[in-house]
C-alpha positions as CSV (number, residue, x, y, z in Angstrom):
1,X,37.7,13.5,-31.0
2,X,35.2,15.7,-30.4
3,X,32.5,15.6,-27.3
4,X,28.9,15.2,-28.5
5,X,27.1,18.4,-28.8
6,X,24.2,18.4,-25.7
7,X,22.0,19.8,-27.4
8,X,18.1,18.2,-27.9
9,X,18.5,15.0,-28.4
10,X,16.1,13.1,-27.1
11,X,12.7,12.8,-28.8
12,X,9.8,12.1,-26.4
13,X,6.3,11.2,-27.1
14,X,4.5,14.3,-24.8
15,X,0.9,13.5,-22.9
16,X,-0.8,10.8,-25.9
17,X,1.9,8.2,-25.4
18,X,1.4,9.3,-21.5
19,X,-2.1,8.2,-21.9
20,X,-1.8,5.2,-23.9
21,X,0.6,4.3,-20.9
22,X,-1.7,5.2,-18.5
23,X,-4.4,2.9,-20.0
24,X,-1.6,-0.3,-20.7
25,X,-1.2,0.6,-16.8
26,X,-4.5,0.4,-16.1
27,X,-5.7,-2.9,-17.4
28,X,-2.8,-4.4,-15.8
29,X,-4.0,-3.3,-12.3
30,X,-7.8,-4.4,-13.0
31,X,-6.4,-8.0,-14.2
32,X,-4.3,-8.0,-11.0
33,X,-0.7,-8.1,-12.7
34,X,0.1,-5.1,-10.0
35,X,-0.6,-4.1,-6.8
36,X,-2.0,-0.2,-6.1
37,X,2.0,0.8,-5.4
38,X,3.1,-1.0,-8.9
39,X,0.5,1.7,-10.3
40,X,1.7,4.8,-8.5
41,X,5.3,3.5,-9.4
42,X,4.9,3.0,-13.3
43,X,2.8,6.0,-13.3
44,X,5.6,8.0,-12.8
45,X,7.9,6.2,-15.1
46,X,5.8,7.1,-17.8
47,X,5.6,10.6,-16.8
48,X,9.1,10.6,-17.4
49,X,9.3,8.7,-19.9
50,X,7.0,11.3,-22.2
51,X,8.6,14.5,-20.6
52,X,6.5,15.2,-18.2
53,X,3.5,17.4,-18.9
54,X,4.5,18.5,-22.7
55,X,1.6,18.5,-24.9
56,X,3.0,17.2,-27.7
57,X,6.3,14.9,-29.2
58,X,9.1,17.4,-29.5
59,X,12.8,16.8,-29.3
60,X,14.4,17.6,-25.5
61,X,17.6,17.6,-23.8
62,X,18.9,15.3,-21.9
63,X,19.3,17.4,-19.0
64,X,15.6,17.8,-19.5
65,X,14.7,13.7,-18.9
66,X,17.2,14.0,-16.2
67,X,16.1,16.7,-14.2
68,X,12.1,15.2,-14.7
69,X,13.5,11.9,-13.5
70,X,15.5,13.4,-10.4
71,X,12.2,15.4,-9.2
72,X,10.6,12.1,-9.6
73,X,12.9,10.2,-8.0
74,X,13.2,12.1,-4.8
75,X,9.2,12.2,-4.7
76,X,9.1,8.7,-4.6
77,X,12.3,7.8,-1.9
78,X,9.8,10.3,0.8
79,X,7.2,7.6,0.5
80,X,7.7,4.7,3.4
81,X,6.7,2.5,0.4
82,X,9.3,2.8,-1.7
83,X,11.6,2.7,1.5
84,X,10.1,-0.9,2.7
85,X,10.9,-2.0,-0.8
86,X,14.4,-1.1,-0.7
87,X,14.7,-2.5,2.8
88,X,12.9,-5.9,2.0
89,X,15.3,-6.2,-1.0
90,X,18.9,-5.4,0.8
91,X,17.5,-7.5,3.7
92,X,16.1,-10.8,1.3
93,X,17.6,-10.5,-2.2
94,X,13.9,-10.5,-3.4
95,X,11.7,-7.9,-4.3
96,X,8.6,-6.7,-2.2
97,X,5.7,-6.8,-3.8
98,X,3.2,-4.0,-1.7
């Protein structure tokens, strides 16, 4: 056996797939499929998603996506949003939709 090499593994699409995102985000707002915080939410996913602010597709590490997805992770536990959502969940089993 050998361990996987960590090397750059991971191939991201870089700020065009981030934009067609961004617009598939969009139109989903406008028709009223998700609230303002749904946005802001799967705004960030995609960020992620397309490794941040590279400009175009490349091959990264996966301590790359990781280290993007912690930053963005923390960012979003300091908003009270986020936090109401987690509690409304534990408390209900369902999620909140603000």
């Amino acid at each position: 056996y050998a361990p996987p090499v960590n090397g750059d593994n991971c191939y991201i699409g870089g700020r065009d797939v981030r934009a067609a995102l961004k617009a598939g985000i969009h139109v989903l707002h406008q028709g009223g499929y998700m609230t303002d915080y749904d946005t802001v939410v799967s705004t960030k996913l995609a960020h992620v998603l397309c490794g941040g602010d590279l400009t175009s597709p490349q091959w990264v590490s996966e301590q790359y996506l990781l280290d993007l997805e912690r930053e963005v992770f923390v960012g979003l536990l300091s908003d009270q949003r986020t936090m109401d959502r987690i509690q409304h969940m534990l408390k209900t089993g369902k999620p909140l939709r603000n």
